[in-house]
C-alpha positions as CSV (number, residue, x, y, z in Angstrom):
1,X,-44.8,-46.0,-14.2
2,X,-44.9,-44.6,-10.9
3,X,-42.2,-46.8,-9.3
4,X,-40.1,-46.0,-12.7
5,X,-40.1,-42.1,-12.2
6,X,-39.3,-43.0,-8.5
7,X,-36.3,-44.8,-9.3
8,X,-35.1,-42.0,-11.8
9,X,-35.6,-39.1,-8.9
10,X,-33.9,-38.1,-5.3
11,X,-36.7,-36.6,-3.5
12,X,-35.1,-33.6,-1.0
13,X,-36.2,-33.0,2.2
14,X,-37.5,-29.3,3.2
15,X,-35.0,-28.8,5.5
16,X,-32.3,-29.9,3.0
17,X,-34.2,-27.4,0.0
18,X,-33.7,-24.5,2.5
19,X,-29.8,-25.4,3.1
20,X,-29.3,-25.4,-1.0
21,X,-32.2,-22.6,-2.0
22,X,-30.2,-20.2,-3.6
23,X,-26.9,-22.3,-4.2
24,X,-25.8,-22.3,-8.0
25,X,-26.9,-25.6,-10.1
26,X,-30.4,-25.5,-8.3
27,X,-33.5,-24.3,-9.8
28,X,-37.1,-24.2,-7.7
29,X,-40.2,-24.7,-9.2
30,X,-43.4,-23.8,-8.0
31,X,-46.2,-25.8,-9.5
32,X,-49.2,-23.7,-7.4
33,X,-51.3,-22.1,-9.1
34,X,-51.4,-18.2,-8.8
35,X,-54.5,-17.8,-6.0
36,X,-51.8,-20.3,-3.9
37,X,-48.7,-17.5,-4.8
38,X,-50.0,-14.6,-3.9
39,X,-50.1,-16.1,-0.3
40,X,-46.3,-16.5,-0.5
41,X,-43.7,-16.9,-2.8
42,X,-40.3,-18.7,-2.9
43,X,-38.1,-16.4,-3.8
44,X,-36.2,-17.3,-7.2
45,X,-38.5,-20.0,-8.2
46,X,-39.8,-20.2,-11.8
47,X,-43.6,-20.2,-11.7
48,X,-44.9,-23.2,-13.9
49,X,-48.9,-24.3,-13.1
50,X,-49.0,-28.1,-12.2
51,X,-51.4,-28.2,-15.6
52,X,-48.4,-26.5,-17.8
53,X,-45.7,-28.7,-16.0
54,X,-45.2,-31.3,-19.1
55,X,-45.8,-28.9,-21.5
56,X,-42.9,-26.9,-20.2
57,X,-40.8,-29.4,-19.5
58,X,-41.3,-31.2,-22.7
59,X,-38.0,-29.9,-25.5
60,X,-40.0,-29.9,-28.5
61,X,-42.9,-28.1,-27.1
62,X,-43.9,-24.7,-28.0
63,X,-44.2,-23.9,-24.6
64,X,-41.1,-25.2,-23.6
65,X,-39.3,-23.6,-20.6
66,X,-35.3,-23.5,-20.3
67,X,-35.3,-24.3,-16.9
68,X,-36.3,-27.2,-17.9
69,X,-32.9,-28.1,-20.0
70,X,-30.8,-25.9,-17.9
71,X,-28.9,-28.9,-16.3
72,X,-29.8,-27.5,-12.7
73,X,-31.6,-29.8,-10.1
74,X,-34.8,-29.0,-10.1
């Protein structure tokens, strides 16, 4: 399963991340949880906890976050 989601993802280099932060048709998400936040944020990211992450992602969840369906890069 692993070298299936692989396949299906382009993986972005920090330095690339910073060039595009910011750019339209992006969205950050940060998956730390909030004791690893208030240390430092990324400024326009959607917060979504690593455990929440599929729920969020998911369309027919309840808990389903737009982000997620947007059509941005995430």
């Amino acid at each position: 399963m692993l070298a299936e989601a692989n396949a299906a993802i382009e993986t972005v280099s920090v330095p690339d991340a910073v060039q595009i932060h910011g750019e339209p048709g992006y969205a950050f998400i940060d998956i730390r949880e909030e004791s690893e936040r208030a240390k430092a944020t990324i400024s326009g990211s959607v917060h979504v906890p690593r455990g929440f992450l599929e729920f969020q992602a998911d369309p027919e969840s309840p808990m389903h976050n737009p982000v997620f369906s947007s059509g941005d890069r995430l």
